[in-house]
C-alpha positions in Angstrom: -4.4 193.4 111.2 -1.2 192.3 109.6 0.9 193.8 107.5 2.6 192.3 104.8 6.3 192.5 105.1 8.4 191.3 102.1 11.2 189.1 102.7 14.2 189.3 101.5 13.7 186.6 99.1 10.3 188.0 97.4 9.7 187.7 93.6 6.5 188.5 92.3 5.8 186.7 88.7 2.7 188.1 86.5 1.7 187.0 82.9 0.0 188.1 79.9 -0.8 185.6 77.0 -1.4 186.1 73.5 -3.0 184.5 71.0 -0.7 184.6 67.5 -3.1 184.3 64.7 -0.7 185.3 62.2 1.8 182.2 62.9 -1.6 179.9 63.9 -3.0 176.7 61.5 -5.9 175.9 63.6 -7.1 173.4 60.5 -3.8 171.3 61.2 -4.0 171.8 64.9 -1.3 174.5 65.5 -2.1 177.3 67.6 0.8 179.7 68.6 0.5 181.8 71.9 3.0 184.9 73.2 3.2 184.8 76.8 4.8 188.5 78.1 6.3 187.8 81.7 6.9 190.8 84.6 9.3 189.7 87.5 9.3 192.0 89.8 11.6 191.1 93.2 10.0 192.6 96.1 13.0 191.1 98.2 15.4 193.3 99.7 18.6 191.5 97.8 19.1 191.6 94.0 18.0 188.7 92.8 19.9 186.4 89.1 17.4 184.6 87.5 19.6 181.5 86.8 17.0 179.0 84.8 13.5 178.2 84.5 11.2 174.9 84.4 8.2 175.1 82.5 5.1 172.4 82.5 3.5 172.9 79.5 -0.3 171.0 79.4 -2.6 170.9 76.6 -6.4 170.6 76.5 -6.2 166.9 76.5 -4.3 166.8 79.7 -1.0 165.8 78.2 2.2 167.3 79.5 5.3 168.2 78.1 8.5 169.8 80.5 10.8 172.2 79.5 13.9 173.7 81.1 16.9 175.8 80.4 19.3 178.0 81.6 18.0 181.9 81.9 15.1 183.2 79.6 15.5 184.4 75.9 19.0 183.7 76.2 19.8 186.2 79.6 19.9 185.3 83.2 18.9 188.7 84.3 19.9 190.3 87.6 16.8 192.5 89.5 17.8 194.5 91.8 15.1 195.5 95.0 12.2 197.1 93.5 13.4 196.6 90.2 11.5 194.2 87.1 12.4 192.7 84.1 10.4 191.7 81.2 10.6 189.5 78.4 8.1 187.6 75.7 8.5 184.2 74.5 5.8 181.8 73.1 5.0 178.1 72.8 3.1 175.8 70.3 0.4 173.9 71.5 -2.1 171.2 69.2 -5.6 172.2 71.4 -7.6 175.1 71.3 -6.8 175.2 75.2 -3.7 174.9 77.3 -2.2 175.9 80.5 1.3 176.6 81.2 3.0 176.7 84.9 6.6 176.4 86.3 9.4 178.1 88.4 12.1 180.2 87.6 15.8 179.4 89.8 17.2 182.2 91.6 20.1 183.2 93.5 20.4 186.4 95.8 23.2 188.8 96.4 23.8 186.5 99.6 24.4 183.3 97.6 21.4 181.7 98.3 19.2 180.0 96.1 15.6 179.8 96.0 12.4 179.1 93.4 10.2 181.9 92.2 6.8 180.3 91.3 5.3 181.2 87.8 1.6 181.0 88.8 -0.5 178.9 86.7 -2.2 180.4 83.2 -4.1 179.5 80.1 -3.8 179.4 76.8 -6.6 179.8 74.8 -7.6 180.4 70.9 -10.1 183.2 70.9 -13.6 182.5 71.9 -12.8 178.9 72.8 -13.4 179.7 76.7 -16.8 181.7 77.7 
């Protein structure tokens, strides 16, 4: 058996989405969705989260990019065992999206590396079974 053994570039990404009724039209095709991130670096360096690169789909397969520097306006430093947490949203014109990217990182050491933001979906209540 192996045992899993962090390295010391490890950053774990989970998401939770949110449908957002309140700011929602769905008769002129706007549906808003919250999206609450969790990076937790599992590395044994602190970790800056410099920028991020988003690819925003829809449910008619069209794309859209987006990238900036940081998230919500920081570009937080996590130390080893450490997380930080932050909401933002997008606008979508479907029912149904998905949303993937990366965020850009640089450890203690200097070096630079990518942080994969695993792929999730979007979706107005009830409109996946």
């Amino acid at each position: 058996m192996t045992k899993y053994m962090p390295s010391e570039y490890d950053v774990d990404v989970k998401v939770d989405t949110q449908y957002v009724a309140e700011q929602s039209d769905p008769e002129r095709d706007r549906y808003v969705f919250a999206y609450h991130i969790t990076i937790t670096n599992q590395g044994s360096q602190s970790a800056q989260l410099l920028d991020r690169h988003w690819l925003i789909t829809n449910g008619n397969g069209e794309s859209q990019e987006v990238s900036g520097s940081g998230v919500v306006g920081n570009q937080p430093i996590i130390d080893p065992g450490q997380q930080h947490s932050y909401t933002s949203g997008t606008v979508l014109g479907t029912r149904v999206g998905s949303m993937s990217g990366r965020y850009g990182m640089k450890a203690a050491d200097g070096h630079e590396f990518n942080a994969t933001i695993p792929p999730f979906t979007l979706a107005y209540p009830h409109a996946l079974n």
